[in-house]
C-alpha positions as CSV (number, residue, x, y, z in Angstrom):
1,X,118.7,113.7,85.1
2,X,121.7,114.8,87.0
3,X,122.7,112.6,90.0
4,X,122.0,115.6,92.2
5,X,118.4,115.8,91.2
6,X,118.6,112.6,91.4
7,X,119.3,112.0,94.5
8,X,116.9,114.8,95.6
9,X,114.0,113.4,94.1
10,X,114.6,110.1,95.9
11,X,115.2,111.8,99.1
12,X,111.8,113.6,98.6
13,X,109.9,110.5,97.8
14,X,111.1,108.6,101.1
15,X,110.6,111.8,103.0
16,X,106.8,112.0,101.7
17,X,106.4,108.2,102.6
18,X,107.5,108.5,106.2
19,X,105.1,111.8,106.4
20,X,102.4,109.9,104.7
21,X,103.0,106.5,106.8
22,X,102.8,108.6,109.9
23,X,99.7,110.3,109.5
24,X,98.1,107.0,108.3
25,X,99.6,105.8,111.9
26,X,97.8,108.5,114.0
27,X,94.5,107.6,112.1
28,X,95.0,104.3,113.5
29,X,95.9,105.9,116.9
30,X,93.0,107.9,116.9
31,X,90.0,105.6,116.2
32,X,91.8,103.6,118.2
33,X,91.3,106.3,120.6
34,X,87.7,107.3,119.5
35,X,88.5,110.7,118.4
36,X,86.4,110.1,115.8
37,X,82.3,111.5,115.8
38,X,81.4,108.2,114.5
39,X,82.3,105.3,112.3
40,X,81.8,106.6,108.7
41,X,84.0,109.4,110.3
42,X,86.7,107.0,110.8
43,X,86.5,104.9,108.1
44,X,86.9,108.2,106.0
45,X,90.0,109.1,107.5
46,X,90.9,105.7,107.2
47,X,90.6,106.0,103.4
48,X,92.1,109.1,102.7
49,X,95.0,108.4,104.9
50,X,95.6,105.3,103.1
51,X,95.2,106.9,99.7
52,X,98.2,109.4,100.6
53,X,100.3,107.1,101.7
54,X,99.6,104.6,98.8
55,X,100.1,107.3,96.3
56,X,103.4,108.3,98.3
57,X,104.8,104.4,97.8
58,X,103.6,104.5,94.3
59,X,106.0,107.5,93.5
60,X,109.0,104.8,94.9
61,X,107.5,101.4,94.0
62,X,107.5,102.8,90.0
63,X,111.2,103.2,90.0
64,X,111.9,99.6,91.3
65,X,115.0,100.6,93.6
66,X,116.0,101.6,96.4
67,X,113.8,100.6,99.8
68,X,110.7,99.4,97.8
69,X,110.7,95.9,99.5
70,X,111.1,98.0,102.6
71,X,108.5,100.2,101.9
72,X,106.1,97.8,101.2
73,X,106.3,96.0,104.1
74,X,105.6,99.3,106.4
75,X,102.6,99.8,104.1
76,X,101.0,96.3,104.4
77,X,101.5,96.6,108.4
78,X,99.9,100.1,107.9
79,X,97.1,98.5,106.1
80,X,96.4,95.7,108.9
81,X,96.3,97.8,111.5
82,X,93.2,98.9,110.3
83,X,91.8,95.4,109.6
84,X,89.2,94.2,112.1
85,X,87.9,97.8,112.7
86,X,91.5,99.1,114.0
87,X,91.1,97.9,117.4
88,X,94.4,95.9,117.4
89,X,97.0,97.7,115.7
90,X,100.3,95.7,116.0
91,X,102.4,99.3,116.8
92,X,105.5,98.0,117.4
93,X,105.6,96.0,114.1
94,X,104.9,99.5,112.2
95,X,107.9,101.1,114.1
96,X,110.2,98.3,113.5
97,X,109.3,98.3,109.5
98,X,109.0,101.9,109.6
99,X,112.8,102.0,111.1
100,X,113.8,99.2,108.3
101,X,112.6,101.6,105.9
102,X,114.2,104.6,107.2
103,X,117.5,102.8,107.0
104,X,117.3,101.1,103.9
105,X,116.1,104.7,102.4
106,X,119.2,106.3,104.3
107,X,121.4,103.8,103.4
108,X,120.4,103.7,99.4
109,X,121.2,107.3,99.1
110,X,123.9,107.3,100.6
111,X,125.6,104.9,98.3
112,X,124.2,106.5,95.5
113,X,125.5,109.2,96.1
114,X,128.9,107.6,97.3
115,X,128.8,106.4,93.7
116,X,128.3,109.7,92.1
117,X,131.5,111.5,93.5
């Protein structure tokens, strides 16, 4: 694979995590919020938000570089936010490993593709 496709493959995959990681977020926000009819309701979106955006760090976690520590981390505060029926989701910590992420992400692409020219 050329380092251009490269590169855009990777750029895709972070992109889909961030997207994934912050709808799973407004889940969070809104059963937190009660938007939800009821609890199955919730726990359902819970699910299938978490499905996405475990399937989206499975597309990075497979290659084994880049942000994947990063990425983790933002998906195991993802996951805990939901723990205890999501009524204390630690928000800040999200953004914070959701901002790590982002710049490890930006960071990693840019030296690769520093190191392709």
């Amino acid at each position: 694979m050329s380092s251009e496709l490269l590169y855009v493959a990777r750029r895709d995959a972070y992109a889909a995590f961030l997207t994934a990681a912050d709808a799973e977020s407004h889940v969070a926000w809104h059963r937190l919020d009660g938007r939800f009819v009821d609890g199955a309701a919730a726990v359902a979106a819970v699910d299938a938000a978490y499905a996405a955006t475990r399937a989206a760090f499975n597309v990075i976690a497979v290659e084994g570089v880049g942000p994947v520590e990063e990425a983790r981390g933002a998906l195991e505060l993802l996951a805990a936010m939901h723990k205890d029926g999501g009524l204390a989701p630690d928000w800040k910590a999200f953004k914070v490993a959701r901002e790590g992420f982002l710049v490890a992400a930006a960071d990693f692409l840019r030296s690769s593709r520093d190191q392709a020219s």
